[in-house]
C-alpha positions as CSV (number, residue, x, y, z in Angstrom):
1,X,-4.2,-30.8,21.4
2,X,-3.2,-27.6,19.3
3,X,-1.0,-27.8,15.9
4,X,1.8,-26.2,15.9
5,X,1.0,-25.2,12.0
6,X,-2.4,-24.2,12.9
7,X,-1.5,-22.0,15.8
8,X,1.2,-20.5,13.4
9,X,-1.7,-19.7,10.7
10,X,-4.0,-18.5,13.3
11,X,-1.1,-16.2,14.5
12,X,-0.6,-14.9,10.6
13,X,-4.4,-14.4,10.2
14,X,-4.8,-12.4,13.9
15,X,-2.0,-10.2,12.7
16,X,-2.8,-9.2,9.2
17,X,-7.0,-9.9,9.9
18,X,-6.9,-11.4,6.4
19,X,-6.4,-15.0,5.0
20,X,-5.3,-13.9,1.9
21,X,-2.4,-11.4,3.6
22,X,-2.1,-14.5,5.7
23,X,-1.6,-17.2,2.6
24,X,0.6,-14.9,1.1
25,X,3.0,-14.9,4.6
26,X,3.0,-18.5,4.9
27,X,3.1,-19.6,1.4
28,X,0.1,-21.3,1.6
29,X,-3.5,-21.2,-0.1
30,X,-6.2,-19.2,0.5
31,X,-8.1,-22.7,1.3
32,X,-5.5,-24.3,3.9
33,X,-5.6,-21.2,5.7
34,X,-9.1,-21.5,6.3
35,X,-8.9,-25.4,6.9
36,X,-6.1,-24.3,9.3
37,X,-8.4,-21.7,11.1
38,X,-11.0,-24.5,10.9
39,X,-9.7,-26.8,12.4
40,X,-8.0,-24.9,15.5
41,X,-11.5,-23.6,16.3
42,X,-12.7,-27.7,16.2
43,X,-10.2,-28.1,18.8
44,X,-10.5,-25.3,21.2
45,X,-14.8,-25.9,20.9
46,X,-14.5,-22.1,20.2
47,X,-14.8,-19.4,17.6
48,X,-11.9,-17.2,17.4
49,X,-12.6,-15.0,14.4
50,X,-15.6,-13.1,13.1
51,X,-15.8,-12.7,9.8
52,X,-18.0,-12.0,6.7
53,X,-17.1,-10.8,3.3
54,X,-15.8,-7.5,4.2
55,X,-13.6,-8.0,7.1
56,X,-12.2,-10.2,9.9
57,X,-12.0,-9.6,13.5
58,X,-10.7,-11.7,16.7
59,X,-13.4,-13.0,19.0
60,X,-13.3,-12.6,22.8
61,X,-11.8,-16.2,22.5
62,X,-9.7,-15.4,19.8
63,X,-8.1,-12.8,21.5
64,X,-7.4,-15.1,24.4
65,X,-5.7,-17.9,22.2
66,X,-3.2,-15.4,21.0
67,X,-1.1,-15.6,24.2
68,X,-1.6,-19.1,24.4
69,X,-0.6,-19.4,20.7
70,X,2.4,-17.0,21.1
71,X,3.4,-19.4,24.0
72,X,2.7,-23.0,22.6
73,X,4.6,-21.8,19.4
74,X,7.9,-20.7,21.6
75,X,8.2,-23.6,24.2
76,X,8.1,-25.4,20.8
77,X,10.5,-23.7,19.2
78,X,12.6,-23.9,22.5
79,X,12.4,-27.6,22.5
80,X,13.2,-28.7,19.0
81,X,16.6,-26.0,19.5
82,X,17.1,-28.0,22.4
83,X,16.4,-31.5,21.1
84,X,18.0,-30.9,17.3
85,X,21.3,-29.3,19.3
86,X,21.3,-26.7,16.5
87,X,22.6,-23.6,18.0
88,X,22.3,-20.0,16.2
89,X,25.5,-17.9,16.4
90,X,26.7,-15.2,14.6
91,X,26.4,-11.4,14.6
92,X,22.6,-9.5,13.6
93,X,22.5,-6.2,12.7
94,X,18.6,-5.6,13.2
95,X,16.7,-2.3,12.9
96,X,13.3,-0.7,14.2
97,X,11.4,2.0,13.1
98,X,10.9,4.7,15.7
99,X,7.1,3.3,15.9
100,X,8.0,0.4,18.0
101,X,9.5,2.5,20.6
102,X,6.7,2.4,22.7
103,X,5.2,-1.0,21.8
104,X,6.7,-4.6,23.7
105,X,9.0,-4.7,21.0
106,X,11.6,-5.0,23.7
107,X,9.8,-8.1,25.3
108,X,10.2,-9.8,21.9
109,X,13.7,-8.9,21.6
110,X,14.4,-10.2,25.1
111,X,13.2,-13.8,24.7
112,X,14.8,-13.6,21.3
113,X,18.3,-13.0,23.9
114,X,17.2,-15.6,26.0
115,X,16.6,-18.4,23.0
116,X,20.2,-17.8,21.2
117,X,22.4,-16.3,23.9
118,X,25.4,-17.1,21.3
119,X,23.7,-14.3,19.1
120,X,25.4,-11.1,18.9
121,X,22.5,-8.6,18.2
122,X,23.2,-4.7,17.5
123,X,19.8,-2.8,17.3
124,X,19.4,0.4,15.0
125,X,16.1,2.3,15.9
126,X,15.6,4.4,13.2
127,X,13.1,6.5,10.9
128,X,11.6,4.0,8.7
129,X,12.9,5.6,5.0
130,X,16.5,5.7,6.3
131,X,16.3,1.9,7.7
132,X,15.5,0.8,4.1
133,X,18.4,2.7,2.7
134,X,21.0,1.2,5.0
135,X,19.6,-2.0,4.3
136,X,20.2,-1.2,0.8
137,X,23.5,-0.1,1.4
138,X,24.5,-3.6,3.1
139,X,24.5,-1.7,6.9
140,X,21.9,-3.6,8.1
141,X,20.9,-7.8,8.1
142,X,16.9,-7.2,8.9
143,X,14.3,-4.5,9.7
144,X,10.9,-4.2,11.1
145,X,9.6,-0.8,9.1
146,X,6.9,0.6,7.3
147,X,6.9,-0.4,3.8
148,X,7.1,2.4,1.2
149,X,3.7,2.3,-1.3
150,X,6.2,1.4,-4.3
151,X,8.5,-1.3,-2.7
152,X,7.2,-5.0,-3.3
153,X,9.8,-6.6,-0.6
154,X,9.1,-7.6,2.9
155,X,7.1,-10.1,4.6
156,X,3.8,-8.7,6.2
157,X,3.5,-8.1,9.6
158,X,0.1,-6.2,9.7
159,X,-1.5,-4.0,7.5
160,X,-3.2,-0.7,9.2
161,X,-4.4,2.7,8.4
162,X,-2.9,5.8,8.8
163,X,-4.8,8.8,10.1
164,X,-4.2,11.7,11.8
165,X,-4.0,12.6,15.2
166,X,-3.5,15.4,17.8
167,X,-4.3,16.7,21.4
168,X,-8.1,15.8,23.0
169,X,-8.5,19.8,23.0
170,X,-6.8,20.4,19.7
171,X,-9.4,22.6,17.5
172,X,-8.3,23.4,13.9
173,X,-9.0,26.3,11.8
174,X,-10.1,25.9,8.3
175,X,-9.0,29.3,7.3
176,X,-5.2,28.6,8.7
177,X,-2.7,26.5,7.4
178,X,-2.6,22.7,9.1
179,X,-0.1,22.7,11.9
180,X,2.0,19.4,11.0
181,X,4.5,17.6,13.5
182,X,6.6,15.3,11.2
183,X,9.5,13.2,10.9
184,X,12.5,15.2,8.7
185,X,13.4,13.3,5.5
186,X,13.0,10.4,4.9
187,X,10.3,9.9,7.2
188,X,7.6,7.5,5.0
189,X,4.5,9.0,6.9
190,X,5.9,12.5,6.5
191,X,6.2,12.0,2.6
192,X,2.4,11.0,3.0
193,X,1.3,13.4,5.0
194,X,2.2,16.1,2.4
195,X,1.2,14.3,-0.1
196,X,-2.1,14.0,0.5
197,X,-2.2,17.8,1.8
198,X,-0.9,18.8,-1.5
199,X,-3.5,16.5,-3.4
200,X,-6.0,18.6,-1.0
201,X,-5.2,21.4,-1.8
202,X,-5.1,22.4,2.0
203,X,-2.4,24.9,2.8
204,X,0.3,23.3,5.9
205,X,3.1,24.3,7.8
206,X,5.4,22.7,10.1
207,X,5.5,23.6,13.1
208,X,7.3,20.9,14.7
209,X,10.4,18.4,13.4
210,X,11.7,15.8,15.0
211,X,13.8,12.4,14.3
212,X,12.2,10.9,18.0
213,X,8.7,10.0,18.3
214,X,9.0,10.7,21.9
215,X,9.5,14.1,20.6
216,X,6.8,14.4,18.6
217,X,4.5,12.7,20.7
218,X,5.9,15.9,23.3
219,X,4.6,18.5,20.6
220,X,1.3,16.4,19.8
221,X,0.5,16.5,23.8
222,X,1.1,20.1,23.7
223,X,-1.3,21.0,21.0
224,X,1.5,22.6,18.6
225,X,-0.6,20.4,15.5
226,X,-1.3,17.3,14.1
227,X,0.9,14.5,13.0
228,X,0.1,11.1,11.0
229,X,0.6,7.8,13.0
230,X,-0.5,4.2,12.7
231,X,-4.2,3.8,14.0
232,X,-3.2,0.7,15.8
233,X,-0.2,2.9,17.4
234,X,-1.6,5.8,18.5
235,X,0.6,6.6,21.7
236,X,-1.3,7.5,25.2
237,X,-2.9,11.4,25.7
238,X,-3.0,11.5,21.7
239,X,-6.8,10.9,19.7
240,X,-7.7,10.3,15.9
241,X,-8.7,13.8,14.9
242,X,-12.3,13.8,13.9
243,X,-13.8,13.7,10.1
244,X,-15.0,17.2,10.5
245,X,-12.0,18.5,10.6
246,X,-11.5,17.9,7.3
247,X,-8.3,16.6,6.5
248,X,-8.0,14.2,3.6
249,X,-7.5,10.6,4.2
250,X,-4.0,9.4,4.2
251,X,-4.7,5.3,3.2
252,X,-2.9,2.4,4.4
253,X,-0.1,1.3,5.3
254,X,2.4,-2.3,5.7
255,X,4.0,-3.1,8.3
256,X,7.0,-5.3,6.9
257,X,10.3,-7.6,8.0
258,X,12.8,-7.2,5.0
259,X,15.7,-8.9,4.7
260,X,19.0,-7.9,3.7
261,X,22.1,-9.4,1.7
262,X,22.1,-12.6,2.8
263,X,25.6,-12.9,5.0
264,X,26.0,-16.8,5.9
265,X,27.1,-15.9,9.3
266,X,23.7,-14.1,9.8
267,X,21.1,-15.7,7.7
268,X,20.4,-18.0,10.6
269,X,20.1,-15.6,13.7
270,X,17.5,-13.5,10.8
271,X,15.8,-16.1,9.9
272,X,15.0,-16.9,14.2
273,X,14.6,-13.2,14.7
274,X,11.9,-13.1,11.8
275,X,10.5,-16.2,13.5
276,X,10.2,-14.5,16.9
277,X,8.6,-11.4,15.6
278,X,6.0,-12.9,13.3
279,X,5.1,-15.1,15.7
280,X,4.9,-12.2,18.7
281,X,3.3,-9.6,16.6
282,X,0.5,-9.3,18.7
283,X,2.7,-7.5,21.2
284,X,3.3,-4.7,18.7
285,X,-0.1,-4.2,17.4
286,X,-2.2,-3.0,20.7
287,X,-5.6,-4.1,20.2
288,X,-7.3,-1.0,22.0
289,X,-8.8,1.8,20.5
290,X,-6.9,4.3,18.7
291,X,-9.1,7.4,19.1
292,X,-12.4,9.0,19.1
């Protein structure tokens, strides 16, 4: 009943809620994903996006077919390994930016295990700046990171806004210096925090540092200041910081899968991996509100 190429585009266009992020993924039109999108919603009787001009959201429907997608689109995957006798070995060196630590990332990574058992995965959780240098530096086969504004490479995930966010009864004082919780060096949301203080001209200090999110999220709870996150990640007991706070906007931001050197011994098990995480993004993108 549903296309396996269909449910894949409807996947890509739930994830980055655009068809041209979308096309671009999958290496398709603008057009087909659309006549892809179309033609799911024929078959399921239902619409599963709303969208105009300026934007595109999931449905109530829509939401609901992105488990069912998810699912369809591994049994399949499941079957043709099984039928095709093609079996992914070798050894992955794959690495996750702290902001996955408190998403299902591990689900993902679990049925990845269960698929290709003969894969031998080492995991690297990391800030996202230093998972793109050891990539650089050959340590490291794939990573799932923010994407730096300047760097071209990776394959989108999702594409989200950064904003800043703090303690429910955190109150700022204009006439003090922004209390910042960061990453150290060379955390990308750090870099861009500053940044756009400095472009401000608002005065900051740090008050907190910390390599874990864990630990920041500790300093956040406890109303030490504010830090920059991922709206579509902001962790429990944490809220956006209002507008009238006046801190200046800190953009957008890419989600990305980047490959390394290509090693023949791990270009397979990458490829699958890349597979298995584009196709479960939905379970690292929480679809709740992310504040006030």
């Amino acid at each position: 009943m549903y296309d396996p190429s269909q449910l894949r585009t409807f996947l890509a266009v739930a994830q980055t809620l655009s068809f041209t992020q979308a096309a671009k993924r999958l290496g398709l039109r603008q057009s087909t994903v659309s006549q892809h999108v179309r033609r799911l919603e024929d078959a399921a009787g239902r619409q599963l996006f709303a969208r105009d001009t300026h934007s595109v959201e999931l449905t109530e429907d829509g939401e609901a077919m992105l488990g069912f997608a998810r699912r369809i689109l591994e049994v399949h995957e499941q079957a043709t390994a099984f039928f095709t006798g093609t079996r992914v070995r070798g050894r992955l060196r794959f690495g996750a930016s702290e902001d996955f630590v408190l998403t299902r990332l591990p689900e993902i990574l679990e049925g990845f295990r269960y698929d290709h058992p003969e894969v031998d995965l080492e995991l690297t959780v990391e800030l996202s700046g230093t998972l793109h240098e050891q990539l650089t530096a050959g340590k490291l086969d794939l990573v799932l990171a923010k994407r730096r504004p300047e760097d071209p490479r990776g394959e989108l995930v999702w594409h989200d806004e950064l904003v800043w966010i703090g303690a429910d009864r955190l109150r700022l004082d204009p006439e003090r210096p922004v209390p910042l919780i960061v990453y150290p060096p060379p955390g990308i949301t750090r870099a861009r925090a500053l940044e756009a203080l400095e472009r401000q001209g608002r005065p900051w200090r740090i008050v907190c540092t910390s390599g874990s999110l864990n630990g920041l999220i500790a300093a956040a709870r406890a109303g030490l200041g504010v830090m920059a996150h991922s709206r579509g990640l902001v962790p429990p007991g944490l809220f956006r910081v209002p507008d009238r706070a006046g801190l200046p906007e800190l953009g957008k931001v890419d989600f990305v899968l980047v490959h390394g050197r290509r090693r023949p011994s791990a270009e397979d098990a990458a490829n699958a991996l890349a597979t298995a995480v584009l196709t479960g993004g939905d379970r690292l993108h929480p679809r709740r509100p992310g504040g006030r």
